[in-house]
C-alpha positions, -999 to 999 in steps of 0.1 A, spaced: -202 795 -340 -206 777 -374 -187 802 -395 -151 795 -368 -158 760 -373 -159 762 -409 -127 786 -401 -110 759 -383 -119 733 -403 -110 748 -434 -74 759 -418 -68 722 -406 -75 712 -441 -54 734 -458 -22 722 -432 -31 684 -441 -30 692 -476 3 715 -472 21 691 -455 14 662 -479 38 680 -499 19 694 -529 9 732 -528 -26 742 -539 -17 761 -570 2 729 -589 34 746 -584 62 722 -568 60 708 -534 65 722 -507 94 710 -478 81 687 -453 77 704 -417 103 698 -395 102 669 -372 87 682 -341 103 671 -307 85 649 -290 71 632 -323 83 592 -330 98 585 -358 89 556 -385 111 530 -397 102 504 -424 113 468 -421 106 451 -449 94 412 -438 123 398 -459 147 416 -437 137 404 -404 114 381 -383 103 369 -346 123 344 -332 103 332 -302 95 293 -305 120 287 -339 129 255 -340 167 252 -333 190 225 -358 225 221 -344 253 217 -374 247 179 -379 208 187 -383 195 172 -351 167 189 -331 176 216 -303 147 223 -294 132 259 -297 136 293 -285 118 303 -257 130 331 -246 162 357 -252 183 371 -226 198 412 -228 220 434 -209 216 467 -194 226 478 -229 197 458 -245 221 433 -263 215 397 -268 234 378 -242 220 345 -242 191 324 -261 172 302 -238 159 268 -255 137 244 -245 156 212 -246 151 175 -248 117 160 -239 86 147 -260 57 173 -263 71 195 -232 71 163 -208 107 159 -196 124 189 -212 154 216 -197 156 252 -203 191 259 -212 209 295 -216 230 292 -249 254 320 -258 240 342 -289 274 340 -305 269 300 -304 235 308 -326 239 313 -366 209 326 -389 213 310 -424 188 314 -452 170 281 -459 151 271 -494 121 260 -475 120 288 -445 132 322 -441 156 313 -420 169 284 -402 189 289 -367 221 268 -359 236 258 -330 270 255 -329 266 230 -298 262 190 -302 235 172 -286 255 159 -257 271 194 -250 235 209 -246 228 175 -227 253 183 -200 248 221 -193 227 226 -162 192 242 -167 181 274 -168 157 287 -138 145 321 -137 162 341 -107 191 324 -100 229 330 -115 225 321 -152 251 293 -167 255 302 -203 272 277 -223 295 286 -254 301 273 -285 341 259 -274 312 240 -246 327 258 -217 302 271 -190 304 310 -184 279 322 -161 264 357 -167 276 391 -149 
């Protein structure tokens, strides 16, 4: 029983080793092993290249408050439709969720952040748009500031 451990061991050692890419007589490496069906794949995102979105602060073009982002709306396809931001209001007392079109939000590199999100909606057009409750039709607003509710 010890000696087809040891054989099993020693053959699970030698597959590790062979698939690292390097051969165990210092001869070139070997090709990696095909991908295997089934298996995930591994993609490297460096943290300059992206970032979570969830409770950024929103700055609309003349650099007033939004509000923040609480939440992002997709399609059957999984694209962003609409951003929803917590609007108005002191320390969450008196404030609106409102759907905002993704195309109305900009990502711009900022000195002192990563990023910075834009709005390209004023105060008062954010103001007006009627709020956001979870199952019902969804209003989006758009950047021009006309409604357009959601298929």
């Amino acid at each position: 029983m010890i000696k087809t451990f040891a054989a099993v061991l020693l053959a699970v050692v030698l597959a590790a080793f062979a698939a690292s890419g390097q051969t165990t007589e210092g001869g070139p490496p070997t090709e990696p092993p095909a991908q295997v069906p089934g298996q995930p794949s591994v993609t490297v995102l460096g943290t300059q290249e992206v970032q979570g979105i969830l409770g950024r602060e929103i700055r609309s073009t003349a650099d007033e408050n939004m509000g923040r982002i609480v939440d992002v709306l997709v399609d059957g396809q999984g694209a962003a439709r609409a951003a929803i931001i917590d609007f108005g209001g002191f320390l969450g007392v008196g404030s609106r969720k409102i759907a905002v079109a993704w195309q109305a939000l900009h990502f711009v590199p900022a000195a002192e952040k990563k990023y910075g999100i834009v709005l390209e909606l004023t105060r008062d057009q954010v103001k007006a748009a009627p709020e956001y409750k979870e199952g019902r039709p969804v209003i989006v607003i758009v950047a021009s500031g006309k409604l357009e509710p959601l298929p």
